[in-house]
C-alpha positions in Angstrom: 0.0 0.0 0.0 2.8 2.6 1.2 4.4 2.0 -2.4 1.0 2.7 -4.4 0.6 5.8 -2.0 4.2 6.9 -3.0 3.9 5.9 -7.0 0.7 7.2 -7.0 1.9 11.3 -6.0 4.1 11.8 -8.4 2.8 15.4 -9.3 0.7 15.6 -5.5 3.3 15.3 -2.9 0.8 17.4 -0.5 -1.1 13.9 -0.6 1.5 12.1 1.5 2.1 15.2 4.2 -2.0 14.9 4.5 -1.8 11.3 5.7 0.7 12.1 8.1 -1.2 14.4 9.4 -4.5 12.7 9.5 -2.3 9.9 11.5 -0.7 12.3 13.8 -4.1 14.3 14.4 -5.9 10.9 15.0 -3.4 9.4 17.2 -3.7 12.8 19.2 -7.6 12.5 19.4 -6.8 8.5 20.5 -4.0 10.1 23.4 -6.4 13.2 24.7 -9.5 10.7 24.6 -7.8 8.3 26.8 -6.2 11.0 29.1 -9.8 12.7 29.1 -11.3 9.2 30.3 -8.4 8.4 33.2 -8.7 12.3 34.4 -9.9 11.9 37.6 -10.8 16.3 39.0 -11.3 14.4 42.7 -8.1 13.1 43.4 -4.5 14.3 43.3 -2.7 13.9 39.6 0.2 11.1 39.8 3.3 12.2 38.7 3.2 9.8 35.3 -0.1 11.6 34.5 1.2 14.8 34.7 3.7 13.9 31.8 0.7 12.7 29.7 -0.3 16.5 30.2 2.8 17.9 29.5 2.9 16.6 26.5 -0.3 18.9 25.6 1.7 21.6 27.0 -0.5 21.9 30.1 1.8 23.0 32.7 -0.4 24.0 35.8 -1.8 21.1 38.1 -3.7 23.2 40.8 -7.0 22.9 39.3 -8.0 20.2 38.0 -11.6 21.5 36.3 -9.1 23.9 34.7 -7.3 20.4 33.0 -10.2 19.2 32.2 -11.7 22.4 30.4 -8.2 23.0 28.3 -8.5 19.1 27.2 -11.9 19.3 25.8 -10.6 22.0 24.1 -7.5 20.4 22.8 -9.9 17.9 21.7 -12.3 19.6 19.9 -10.1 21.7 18.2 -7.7 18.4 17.0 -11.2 16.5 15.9 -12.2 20.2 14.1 -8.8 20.1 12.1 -9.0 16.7 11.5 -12.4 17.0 9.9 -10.8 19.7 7.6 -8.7 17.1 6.2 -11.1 14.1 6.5 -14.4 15.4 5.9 -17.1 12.9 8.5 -19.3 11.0 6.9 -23.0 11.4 8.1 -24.3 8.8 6.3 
């Protein structure tokens, strides 16, 4: 498949960047989901969690409504540009 992908964009090598980024973006909407689902606001943030966050660039620990808030938005925003690439299906 990766061949007929690469033989295949000759004249369109925009095609190949896009399906990196559609990986990378869904494999960031897979990550925030999962960290979205473990969050627990009630209880302290374990140091390994805390480098799940960092990697979204969330720095601050102290509130953890305020986490939860800037991940919804991380999401959203991922699954909005993701859609721009990938257009949903409603059927």
């Amino acid at each position: 498949m990766q061949n007929k992908i690469i033989n295949d964009q000759g004249s369109n090598p925009g095609f190949i960047q896009n399906d990196e980024k559609i990986l990378y973006l869904e494999d960031r909407i897979k990550k925030l989901g999962e960290i979205c689902t473990d969050l627990n606001p009630y209880m302290a943030i374990p140091e390994d969690f805390k480098l799940r966050l960092r990697e979204f660039n969330i720095m601050e620990f102290s509130d953890p409504f305020k986490i939860t808030n800037a991940l919804l938005i991380l999401l959203e925003d991922t699954i909005d540009e993701l859609h721009i690439l990938k257009p949903f299906n409603d059927n």
